[in-house]
C-alpha positions in Angstrom: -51.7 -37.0 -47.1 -53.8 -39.4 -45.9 -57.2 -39.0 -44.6 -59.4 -41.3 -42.5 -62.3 -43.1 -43.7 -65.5 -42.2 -42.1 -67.2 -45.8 -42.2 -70.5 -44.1 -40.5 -70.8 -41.6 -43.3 -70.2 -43.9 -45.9 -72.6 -46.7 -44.4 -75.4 -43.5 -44.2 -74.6 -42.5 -47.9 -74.9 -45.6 -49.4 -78.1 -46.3 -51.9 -80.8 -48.6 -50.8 -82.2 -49.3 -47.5 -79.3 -51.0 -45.4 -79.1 -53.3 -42.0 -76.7 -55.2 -40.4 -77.8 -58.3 -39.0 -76.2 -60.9 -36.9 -74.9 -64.2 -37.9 -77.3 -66.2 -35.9 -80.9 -68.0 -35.6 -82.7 -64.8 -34.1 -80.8 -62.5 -36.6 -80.4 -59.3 -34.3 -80.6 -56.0 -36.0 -76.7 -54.8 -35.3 -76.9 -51.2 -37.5 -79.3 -49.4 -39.2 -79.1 -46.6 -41.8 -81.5 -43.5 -41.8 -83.1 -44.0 -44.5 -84.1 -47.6 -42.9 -85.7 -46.2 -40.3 -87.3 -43.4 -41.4 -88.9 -46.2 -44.4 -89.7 -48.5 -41.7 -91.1 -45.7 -39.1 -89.1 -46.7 -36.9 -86.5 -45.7 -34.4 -82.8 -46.9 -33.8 -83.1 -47.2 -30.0 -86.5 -49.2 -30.5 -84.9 -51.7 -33.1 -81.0 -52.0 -32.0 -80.6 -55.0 -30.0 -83.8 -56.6 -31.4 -84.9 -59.4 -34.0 -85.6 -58.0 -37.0 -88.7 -60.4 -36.6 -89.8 -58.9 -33.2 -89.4 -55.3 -34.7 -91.4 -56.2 -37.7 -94.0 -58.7 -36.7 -96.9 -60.1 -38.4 -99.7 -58.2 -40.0 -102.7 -58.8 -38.5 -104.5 -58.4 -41.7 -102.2 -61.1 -43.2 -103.7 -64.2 -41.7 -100.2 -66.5 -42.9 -97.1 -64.7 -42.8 -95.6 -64.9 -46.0 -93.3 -62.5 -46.6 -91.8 -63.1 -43.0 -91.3 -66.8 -44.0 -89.4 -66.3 -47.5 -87.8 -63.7 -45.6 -86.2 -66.0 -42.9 -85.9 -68.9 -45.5 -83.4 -66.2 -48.2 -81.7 -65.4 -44.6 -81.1 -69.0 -43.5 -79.7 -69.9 -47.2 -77.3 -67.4 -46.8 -76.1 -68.5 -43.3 -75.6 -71.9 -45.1 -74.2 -70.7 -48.4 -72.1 -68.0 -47.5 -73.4 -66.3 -50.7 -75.4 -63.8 -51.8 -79.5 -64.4 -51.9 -81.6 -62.2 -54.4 -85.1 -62.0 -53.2 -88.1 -61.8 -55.2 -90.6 -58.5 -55.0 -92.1 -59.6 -51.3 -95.0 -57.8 -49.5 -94.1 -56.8 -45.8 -96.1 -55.0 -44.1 -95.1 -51.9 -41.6 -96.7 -50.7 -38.6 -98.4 -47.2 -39.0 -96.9 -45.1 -36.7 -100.0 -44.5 -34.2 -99.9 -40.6 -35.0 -101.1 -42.2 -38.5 -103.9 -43.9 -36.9 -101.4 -47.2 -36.4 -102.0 -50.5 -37.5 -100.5 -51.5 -40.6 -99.2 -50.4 -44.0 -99.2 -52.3 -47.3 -95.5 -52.4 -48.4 -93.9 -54.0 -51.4 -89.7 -54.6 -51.4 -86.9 -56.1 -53.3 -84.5 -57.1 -50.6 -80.8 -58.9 -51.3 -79.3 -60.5 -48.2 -75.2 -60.8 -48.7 -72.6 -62.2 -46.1 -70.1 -60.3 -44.4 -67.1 -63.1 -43.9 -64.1 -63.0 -41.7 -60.6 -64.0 -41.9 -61.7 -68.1 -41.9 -64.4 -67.8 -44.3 -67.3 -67.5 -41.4 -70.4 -65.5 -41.9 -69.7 -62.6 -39.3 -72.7 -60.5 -40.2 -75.2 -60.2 -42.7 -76.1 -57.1 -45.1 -79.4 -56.9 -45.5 -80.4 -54.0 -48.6 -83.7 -53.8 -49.4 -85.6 -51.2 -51.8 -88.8 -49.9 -51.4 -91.0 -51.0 -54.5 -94.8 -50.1 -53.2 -95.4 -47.3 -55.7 -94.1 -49.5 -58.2 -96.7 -52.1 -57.9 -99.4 -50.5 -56.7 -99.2 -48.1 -59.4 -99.4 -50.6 -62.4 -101.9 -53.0 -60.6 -101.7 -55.6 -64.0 -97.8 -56.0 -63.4 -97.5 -58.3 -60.6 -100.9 -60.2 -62.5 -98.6 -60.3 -65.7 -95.9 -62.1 -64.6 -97.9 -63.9 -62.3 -99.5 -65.1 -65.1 -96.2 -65.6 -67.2 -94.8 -68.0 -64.2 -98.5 -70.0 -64.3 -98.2 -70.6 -68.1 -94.5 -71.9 -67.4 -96.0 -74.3 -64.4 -98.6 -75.6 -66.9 -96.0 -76.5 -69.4 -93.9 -78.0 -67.1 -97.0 -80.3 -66.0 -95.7 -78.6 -62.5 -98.5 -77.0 -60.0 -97.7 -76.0 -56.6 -99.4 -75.7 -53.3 -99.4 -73.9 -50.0 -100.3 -75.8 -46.5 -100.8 -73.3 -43.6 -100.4 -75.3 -39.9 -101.9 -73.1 -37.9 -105.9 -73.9 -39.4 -104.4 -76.7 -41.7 -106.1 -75.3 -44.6 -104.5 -76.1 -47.9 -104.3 -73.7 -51.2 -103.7 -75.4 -54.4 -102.4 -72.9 -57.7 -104.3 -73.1 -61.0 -101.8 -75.2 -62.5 -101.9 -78.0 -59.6 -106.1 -77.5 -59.9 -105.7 -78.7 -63.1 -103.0 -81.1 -62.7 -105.6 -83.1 -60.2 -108.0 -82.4 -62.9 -110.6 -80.8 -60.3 -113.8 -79.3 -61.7 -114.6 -76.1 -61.6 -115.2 -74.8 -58.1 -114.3 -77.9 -56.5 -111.6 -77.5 -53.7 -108.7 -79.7 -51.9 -108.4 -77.5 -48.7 -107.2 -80.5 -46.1 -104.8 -83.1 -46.5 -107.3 -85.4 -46.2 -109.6 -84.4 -48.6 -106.5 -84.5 -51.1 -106.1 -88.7 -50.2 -108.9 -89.0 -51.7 -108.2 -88.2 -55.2 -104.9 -90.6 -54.4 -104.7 -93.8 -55.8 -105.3 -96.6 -52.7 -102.3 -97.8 -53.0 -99.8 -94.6 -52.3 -102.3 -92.6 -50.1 -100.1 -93.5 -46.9 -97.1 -92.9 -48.2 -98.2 -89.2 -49.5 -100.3 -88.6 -45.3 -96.4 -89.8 -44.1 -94.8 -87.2 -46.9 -96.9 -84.3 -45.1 -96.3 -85.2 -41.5 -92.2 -85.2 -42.2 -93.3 -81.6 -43.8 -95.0 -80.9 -40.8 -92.0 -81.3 -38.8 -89.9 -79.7 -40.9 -88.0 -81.9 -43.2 -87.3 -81.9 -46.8 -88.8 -85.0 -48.6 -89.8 -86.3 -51.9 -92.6 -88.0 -52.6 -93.9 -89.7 -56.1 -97.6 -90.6 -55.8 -100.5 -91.8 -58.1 -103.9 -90.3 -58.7 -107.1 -92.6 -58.7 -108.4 -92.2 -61.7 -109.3 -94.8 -64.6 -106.6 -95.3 -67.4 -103.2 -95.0 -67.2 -101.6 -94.6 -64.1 -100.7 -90.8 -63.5 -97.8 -90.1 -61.3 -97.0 -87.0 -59.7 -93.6 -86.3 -57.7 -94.0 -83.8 -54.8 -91.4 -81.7 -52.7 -91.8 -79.1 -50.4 -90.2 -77.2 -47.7 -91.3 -75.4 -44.2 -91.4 -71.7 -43.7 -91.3 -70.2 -40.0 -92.9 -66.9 -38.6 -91.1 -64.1 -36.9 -90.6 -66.1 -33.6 -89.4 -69.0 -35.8 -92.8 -70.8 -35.1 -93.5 -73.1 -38.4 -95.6 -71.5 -40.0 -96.8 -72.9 -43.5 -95.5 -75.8 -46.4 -94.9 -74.7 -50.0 -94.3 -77.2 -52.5 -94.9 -78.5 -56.0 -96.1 -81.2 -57.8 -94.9 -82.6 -61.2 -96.6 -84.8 -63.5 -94.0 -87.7 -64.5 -96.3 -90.2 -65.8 -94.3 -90.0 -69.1 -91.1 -91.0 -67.0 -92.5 -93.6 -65.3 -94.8 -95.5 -68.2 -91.3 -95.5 -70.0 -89.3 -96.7 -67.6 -92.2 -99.5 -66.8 -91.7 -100.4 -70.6 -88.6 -100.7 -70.3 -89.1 -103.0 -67.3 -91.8 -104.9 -68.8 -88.7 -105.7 -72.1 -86.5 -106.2 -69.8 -88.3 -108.7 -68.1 -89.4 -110.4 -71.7 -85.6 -110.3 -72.6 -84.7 -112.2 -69.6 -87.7 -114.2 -70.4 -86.6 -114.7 -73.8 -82.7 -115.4 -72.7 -83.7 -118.0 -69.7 -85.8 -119.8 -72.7 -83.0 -119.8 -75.0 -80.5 -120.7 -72.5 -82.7 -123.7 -71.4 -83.2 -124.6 -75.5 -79.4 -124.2 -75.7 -78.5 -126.3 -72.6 -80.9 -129.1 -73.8 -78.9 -129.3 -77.4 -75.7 -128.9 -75.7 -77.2 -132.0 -73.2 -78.1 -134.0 -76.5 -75.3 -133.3 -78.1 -72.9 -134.4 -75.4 -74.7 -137.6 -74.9 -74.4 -138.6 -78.5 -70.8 -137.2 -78.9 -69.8 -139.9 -75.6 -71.9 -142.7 -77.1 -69.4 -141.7 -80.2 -66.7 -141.8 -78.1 -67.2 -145.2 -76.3 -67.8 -146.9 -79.7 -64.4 -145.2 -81.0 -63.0 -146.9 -77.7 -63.8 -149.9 -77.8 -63.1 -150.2 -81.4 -59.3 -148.6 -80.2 -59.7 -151.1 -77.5 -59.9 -153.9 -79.6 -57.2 -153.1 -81.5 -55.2 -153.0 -78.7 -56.3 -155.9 -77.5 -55.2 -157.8 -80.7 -51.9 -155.9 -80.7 -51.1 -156.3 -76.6 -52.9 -159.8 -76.8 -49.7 -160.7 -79.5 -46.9 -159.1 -78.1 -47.9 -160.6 -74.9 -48.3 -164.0 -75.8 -44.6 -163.8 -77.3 -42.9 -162.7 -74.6 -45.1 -164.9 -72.0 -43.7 -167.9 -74.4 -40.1 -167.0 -74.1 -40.4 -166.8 -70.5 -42.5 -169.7 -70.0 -40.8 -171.8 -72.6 -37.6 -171.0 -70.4 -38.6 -171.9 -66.8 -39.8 -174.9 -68.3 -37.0 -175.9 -69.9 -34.7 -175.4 -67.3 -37.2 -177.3 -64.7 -36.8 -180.1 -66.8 -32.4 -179.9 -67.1 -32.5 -179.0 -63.6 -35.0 -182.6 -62.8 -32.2 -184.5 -65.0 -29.2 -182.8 -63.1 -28.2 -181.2 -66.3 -26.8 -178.0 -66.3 -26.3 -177.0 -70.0 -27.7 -174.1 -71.4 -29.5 -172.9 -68.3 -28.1 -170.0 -68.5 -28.9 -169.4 -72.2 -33.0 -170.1 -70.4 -32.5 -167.4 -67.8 -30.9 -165.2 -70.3 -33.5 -165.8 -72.5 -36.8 -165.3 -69.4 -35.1 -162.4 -68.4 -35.3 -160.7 -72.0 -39.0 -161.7 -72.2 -39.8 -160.6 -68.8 -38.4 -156.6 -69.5 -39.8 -156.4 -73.0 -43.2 -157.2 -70.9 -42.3 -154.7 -68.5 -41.2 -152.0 -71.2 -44.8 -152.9 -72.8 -46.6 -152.5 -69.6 -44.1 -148.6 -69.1 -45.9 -147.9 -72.9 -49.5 -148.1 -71.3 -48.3 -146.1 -68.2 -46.7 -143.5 -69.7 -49.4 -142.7 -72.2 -51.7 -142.5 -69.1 -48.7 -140.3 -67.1 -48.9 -142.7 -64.2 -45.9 -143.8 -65.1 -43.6 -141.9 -62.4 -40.4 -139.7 -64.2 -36.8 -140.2 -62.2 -35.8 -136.3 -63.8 -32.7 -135.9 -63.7 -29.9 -133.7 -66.0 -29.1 -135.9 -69.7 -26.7 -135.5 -71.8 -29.0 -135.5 -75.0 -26.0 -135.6 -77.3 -24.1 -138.4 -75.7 -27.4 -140.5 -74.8 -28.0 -140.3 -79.2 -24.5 -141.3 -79.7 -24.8 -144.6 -76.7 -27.7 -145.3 -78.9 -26.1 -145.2 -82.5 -25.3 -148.4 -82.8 -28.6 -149.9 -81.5 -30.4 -147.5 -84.1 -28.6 -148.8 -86.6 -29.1 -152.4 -86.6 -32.9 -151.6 -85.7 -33.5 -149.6 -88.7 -31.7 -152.0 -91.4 -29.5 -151.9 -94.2 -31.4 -150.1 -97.1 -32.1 -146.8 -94.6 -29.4 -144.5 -93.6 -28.9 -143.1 -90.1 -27.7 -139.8 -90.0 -26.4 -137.9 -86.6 -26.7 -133.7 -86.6 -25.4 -133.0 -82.6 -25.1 -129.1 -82.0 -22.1 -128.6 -79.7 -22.1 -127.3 -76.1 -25.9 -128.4 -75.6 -26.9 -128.0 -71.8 -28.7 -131.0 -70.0 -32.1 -131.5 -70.6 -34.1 -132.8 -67.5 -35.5 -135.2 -68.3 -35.7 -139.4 -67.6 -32.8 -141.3 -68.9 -34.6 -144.5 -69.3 -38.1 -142.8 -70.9 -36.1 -140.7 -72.9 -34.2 -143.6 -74.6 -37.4 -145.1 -75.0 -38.9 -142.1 -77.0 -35.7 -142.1 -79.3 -36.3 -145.5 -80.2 -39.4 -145.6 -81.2 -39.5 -142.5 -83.2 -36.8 -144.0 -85.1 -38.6 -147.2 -85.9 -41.4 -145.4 -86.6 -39.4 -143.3 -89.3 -37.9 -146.8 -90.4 -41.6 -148.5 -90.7 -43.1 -145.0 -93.0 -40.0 -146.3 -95.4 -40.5 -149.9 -96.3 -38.3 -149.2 -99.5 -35.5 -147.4 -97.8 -34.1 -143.8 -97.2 -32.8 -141.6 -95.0 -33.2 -141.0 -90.9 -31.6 -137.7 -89.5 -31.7 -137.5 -85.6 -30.5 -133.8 -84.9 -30.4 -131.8 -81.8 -30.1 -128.0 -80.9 -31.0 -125.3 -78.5 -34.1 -123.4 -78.6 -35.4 -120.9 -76.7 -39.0 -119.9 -76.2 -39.5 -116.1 -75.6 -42.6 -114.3 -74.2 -44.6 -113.4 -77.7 -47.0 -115.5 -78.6 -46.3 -118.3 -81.3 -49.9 -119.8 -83.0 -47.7 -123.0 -84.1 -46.8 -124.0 -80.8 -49.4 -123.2 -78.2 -48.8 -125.3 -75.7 -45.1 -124.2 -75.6 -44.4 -122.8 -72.1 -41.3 -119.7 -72.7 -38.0 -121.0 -71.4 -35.2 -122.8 -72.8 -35.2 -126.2 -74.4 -32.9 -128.9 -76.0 -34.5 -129.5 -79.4 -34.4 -133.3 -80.6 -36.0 -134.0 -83.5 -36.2 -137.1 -86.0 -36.8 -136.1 -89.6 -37.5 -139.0 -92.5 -38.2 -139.1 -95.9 -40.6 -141.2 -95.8 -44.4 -141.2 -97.3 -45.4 -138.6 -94.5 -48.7 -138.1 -93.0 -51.9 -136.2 -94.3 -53.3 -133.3 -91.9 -56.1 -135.8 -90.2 -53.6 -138.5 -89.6 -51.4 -135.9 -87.8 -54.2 -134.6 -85.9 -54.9 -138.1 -84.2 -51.4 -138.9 -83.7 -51.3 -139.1 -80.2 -54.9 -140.3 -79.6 -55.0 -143.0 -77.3 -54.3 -146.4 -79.1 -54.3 -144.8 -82.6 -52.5 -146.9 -85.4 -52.5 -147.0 -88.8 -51.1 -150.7 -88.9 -52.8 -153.9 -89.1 -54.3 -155.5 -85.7 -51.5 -157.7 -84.3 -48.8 -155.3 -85.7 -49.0 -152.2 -83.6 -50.7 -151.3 -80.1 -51.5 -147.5 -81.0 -48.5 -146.4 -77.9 -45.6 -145.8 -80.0 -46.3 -141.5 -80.5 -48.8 -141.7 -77.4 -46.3 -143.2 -75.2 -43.8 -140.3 -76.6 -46.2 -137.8 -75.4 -46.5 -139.0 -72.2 -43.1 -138.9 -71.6 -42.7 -135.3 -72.8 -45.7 -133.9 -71.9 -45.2 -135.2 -68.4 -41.7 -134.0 -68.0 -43.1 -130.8 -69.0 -42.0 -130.9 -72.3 -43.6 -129.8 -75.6 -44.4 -132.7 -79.0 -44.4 -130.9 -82.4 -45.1 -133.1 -86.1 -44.3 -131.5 -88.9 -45.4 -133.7 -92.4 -47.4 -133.8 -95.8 -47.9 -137.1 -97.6 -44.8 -137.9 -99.9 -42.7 -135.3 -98.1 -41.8 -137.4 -95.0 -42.4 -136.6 -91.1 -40.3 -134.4 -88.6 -41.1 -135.1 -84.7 -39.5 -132.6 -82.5 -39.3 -133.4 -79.1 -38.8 -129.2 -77.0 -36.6 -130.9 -74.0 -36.5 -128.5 -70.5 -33.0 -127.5 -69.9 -31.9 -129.0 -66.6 -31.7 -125.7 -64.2 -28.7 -126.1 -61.1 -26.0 -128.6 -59.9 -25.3 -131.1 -63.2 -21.7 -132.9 -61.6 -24.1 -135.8 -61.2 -24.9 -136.2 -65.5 -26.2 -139.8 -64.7 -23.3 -142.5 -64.8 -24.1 -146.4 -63.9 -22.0 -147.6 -61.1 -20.3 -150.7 -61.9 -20.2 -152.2 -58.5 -23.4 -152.9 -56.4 -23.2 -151.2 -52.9 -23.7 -153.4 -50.1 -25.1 -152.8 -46.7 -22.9 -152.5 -43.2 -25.6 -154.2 -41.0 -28.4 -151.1 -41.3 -31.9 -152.6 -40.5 -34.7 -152.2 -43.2 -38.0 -152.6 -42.4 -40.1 -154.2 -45.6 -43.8 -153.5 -46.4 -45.7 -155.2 -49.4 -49.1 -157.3 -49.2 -47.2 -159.5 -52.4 -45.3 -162.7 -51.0 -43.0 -163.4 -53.7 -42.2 -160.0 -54.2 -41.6 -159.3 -50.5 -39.4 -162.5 -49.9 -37.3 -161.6 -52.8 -36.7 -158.2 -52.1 -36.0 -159.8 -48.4 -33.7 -162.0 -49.9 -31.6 -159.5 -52.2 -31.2 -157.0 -49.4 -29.5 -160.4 -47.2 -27.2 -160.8 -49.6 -26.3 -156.8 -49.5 -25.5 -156.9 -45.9 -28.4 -155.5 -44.6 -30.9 -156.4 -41.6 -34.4 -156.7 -42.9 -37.7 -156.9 -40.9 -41.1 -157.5 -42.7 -44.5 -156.8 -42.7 -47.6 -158.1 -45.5 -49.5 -154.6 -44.8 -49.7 -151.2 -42.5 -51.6 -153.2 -39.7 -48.5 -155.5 -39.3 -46.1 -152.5 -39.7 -47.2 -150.1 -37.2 -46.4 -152.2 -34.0 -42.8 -152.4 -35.3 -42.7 -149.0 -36.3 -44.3 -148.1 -32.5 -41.2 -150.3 -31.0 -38.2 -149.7 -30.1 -36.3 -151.5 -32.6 -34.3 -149.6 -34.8 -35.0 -148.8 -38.5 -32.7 -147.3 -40.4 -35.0 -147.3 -44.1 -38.6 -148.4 -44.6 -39.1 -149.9 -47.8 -43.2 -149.8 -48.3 -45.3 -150.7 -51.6 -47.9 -147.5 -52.3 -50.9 -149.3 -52.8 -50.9 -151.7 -49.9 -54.4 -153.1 -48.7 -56.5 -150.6 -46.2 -53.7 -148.0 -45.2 -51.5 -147.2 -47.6 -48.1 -146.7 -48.0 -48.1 -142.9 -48.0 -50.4 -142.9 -45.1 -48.0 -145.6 -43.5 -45.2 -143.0 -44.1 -46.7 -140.4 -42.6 -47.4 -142.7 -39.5 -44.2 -143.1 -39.6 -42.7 -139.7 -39.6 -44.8 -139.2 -36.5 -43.3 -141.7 -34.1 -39.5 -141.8 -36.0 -39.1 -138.0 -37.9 -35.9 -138.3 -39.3 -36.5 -141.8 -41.0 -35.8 -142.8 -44.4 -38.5 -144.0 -46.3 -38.5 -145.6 -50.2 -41.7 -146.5 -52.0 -42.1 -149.3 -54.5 -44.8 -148.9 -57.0 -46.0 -150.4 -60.2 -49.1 -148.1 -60.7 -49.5 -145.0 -58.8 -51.1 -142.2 -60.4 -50.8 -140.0 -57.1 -47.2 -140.8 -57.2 -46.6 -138.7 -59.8 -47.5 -135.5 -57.7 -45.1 -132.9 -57.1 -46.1 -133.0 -53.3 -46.2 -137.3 -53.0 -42.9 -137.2 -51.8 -41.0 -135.4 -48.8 -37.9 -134.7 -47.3 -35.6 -138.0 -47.6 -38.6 -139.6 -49.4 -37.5 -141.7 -52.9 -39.5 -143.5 -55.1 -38.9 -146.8 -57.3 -41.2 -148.3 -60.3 -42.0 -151.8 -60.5 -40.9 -154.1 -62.3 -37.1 -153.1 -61.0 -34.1 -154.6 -61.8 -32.0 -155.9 -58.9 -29.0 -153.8 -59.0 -31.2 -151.3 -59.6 -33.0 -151.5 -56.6 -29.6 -151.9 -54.7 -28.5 -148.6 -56.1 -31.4 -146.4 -54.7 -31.1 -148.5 -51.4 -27.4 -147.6 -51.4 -28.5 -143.8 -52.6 -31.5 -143.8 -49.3 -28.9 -145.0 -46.6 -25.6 -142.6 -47.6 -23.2 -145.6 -49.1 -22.2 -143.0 -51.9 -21.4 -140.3 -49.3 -17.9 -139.3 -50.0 
């Protein structure tokens, strides 16, 4: 059966002395056991209802109420906590009752202050459980003392003192422990502020006088100050807090002081090598910059002497090769000036067969010197590799001569690499006479291709590899091979290991142009007496291949579209004036952008501007883009014989083409044909 609790009986029966206090600022005394009031001499209608501040006020005796401060300031923690707060033993005086002779009675208690919470976790009420302790102390006078004592020996160990700063006289009160701290004599007193400034070092006095008025006003602050005195600097750190009275008046400042002058000379040496590392580090990096300045200069003055000794030699070698095709092509013209002067016709078309020869080997030469220097623009376009080697077979082997063999290895089923047609033949050919030229007493050529694919590890032999696929064509001989240094400065500019006059240094240079350009990869394998593999990595040509390049066998011609012809050249522009005539087409000209743009601005219709890049003050990509302003959908072609911007993945736009100089005619046509839609169907 059950039986209810009787809460009252149980409060009453409980040990200890026992309130119940409200949740708020003034702390109103809600309950109040018997035994509370009959410690406190008081009675439950006189403290019900009340603060337990107004009930038990200050002791007059008492001039700075102590125990009423830590008692507010354990209450106040507990409001913000939500915990438990143990109190130390705390005097609090009572009021006699006035049969007694009233007044006030010496007390000594050892309160705990708990929170009451309610269903979300708020302080409803607050349990405060206090014992009286009075016979305790005041019958073994030394205890209090003793530990007293006991925490004063734990301050001095600590290098921590601490002080008391009552606001109502402004006196201040410092402990043993902070007396000797401050290193006062004996009898000598800091009971102001102000007279505490003056044992302050200069320097930190106002920050300390602005440390006590926050105090004043009740904030927490920290403070780290030092003390004038000769020496080392000694630093202090201070906190300290406000305690209130019974009518939550602020009443007095307790704090302490801590000696951290062995924190703060460290961390000042540590500053201090810090600031000589820097020191030390700026003095090296400046010695280290000036041997690295040095250095660079003498490394360029090394590598302008190793050009102009590169540029000599290929001076000697273009100087020769040049001077033979200049004489076929003058010795021709001449020669058929004179028949043509006699009105003799024979063998003039030997002569122009013979000038035009000369004329492309010069223009192949001047491709060499391009493509080393990647100005030379790329038509990319899907290749056969496999059926360009076998168009090339033949050529190979009358180049290479009757005591070397030519050997073909072609893997079946190859994709198209993309790559130029015309560079790419190039390459072939003169890694092959290279191989032929390491065997002056004969052997063996193999020109082999394959796939090869690239895959994400790394691979230390071949760096510069990008991952992907490639075609892999490679020309292995068996010839005397190279050593490691010669292989290292294979593709130098203008490097050669054959006499002046014999060889311009552009054969492998050229090749990695081309390659490297097309974004390709160049890989020599040799040792001396072994022979040489070059492996040219080939991209594989990615999307529509129906259009494998073919030559078309019959020159389109025009059906009377107008072309509008820019270049600052004469002979140039009246022959490509002339060969578009003869195609059928309409053709306007211009010498340079400030002729072209009143044409462009007209109403005239153009069907293709033709424009040279680097024409005089605007050029021919700016002209373009003049152009695509006033006409949008125009077609535009660019002509260029050296054009380093050309080769840009932006230079050209929507039905933008571009053609090198020196082009052949039919060649020319062809792209023309391409620009205007005379292949469309």
């Amino acid at each position: 059966m059950k039986q209810a609790l009787d809460y009252q009986a149980i409060f009453e029966a409980l040990p200890n002395l026992n309130l119940i206090l409200s949740a708020d600022p003034e702390f109103i005394m809600l309950a109040a056991s018997d035994a509370r009031l009959s410690a406190t001499n008081t009675r439950r209608e006189d403290c019900i209802g009340r603060s337990i501040f107004e009930v038990f006020g200050n002791s007059p005796d008492e001039p700075v109420a102590f125990g009423v401060g830590v008692l507010r300031a354990s209450l106040e923690r507990v409001l913000e906590t939500r915990a438990m707060d143990r109190m130390a033993t705390t005097r609090y005086d009572i009021p006699r009752p006035a049969s007694e002779g009233g007044g006030f009675e010496v007390r000594y208690w050892s309160p705990i202050n708990l929170p009451l919470l309610d269903e979300h976790g708020e302080v409803a009420c607050i349990i405060h459980q206090t014992r009286d302790v009075t016979d305790e102390v005041l019958g073994q006078p030394g205890s209090l003392g003793h530990q007293d004592e006991r925490f004063r020996a734990a301050l001095l160990a600590s290098g921590t003192g601490t002080f008391n700063w009552y606001l109502d006289d402004g006196s201040l009160h410092f402990d043993h422990a902070l007396e000797q701290i401050f290193g006062l004599p004996l009898g000598r007193k800091l009971d102001t502020p102000e007279r505490l400034l003056e044992y302050v070092h200069p320097d930190d006095r106002e920050r300390l006088r602005q440390a006590f008025a926050l105090y004043a006003r009740g904030e927490e602050h920290s403070v780290e100050f030092r003390l004038a005195r000769p020496g080392a600097d000694q630093w202090l750190a201070c906190k300290a807090r406000i305690f209130r009275g019974a009518g939550s008046q602020r009443s007095f400042v307790a704090g302490a002081c801590t000696d951290i002058s062995a924190r703060k000379h460290a961390e000042e040496a540590l500053r201090i090598s810090e600031q000589r590392q820097r020191q030390l580090n700026e003095t090296l990096e400046a010695r280290v910059a000036a041997e690295v300045d040095r250095r660079s200069r003498t490394e360029e003055a090394l590598r302008q002497a190793q050009k102009m000794e590169a540029v000599g030699q290929l001076t000697g070698g273009i100087a020769h090769d040049f001077n033979n095709l200049l004489t076929g092509i003058i010795g021709s013209l001449d020669l058929m000036q004179r028949r043509h002067r006699r009105g003799d016709g024979q063998d003039v078309e030997r002569y122009i067969n013979s000038a035009v020869t000369s004329a492309q080997r010069a223009a192949a030469l001047t491709q060499r010197l391009l493509a080393f220097s990647r100005r030379q623009t790329l038509d990319l376009k899907p290749v056969d590799v496999n059926r360009l080697v076998a168009s090339l077979e033949d050529l190979l082997h009358r180049t290479t001569g009757e005591n070397i063999t030519l050997v073909t290895d072609l893997s079946a089923g190859l994709q198209p690499a993309c790559m130029d047609v015309n560079q790419l033949e190039s390459a072939l050919i003169n890694l092959v006479i290279n191989a032929r030229d390491a065997m002056p007493n004969g052997g063996r050529i193999t020109v082999a291709t394959r796939r090869y694919t690239k895959s994400g590890a790394p691979d230390p032999e071949r760096r510069g590899l990008n991952e992907g696929d490639y075609i892999l064509l490679s020309v292995t001989d068996t010839g005397s091979g190279m050593t490691p240094e010669v292989v290292e400065r294979a593709f130098e500019p203008f490097f050669t290991t054959k006499p002046i006059g014999q060889g311009t240094g552009l054969g492998l240079s050229m090749v990695y142009g081309y390659i490297k350009q097309a974004k390709g990869y160049v890989q020599i394998d040799s040792e001396p007496g072994r022979g040489s593999c070059v492996s040219l990595f080939l991209p594989v040509h990615h999307g529509d291949v129906s259009s494998v390049t073919d030559e078309r066998e019959q020159t389109p011609r025009g059906t009377g579209e107008t072309i509008l012809v820019v270049e600052d050249e004469p002979v140039v522009r009246a022959l490509v004036l002339e060969v578009l005539d003869d195609l059928g087409y309409r053709t306007l000209e211009a010498g340079d952008a400030t002729e072209a743009l009143p044409i462009i601005e007209s109403v005239q219709r153009i069907d293709l501007l033709v424009t040279d890049v680097g024409l005089p003050g605007m050029n021919g990509r700016q002209l373009a883009e003049f152009a695509r302003l006033q006409r949008p959908d125009l077609k535009i072609l660019f002509a260029t014989g050296y054009a380093e911007s050309a080769t840009s993945a932006d230079f050209l736009d929507r039905d933008m083409a571009l053609i090198s100089k020196p082009f052949a005619i039919d060649a020319f046509a062809t792209k023309v044909g391409e620009m205007l839609g005379a292949y469309a169907g």
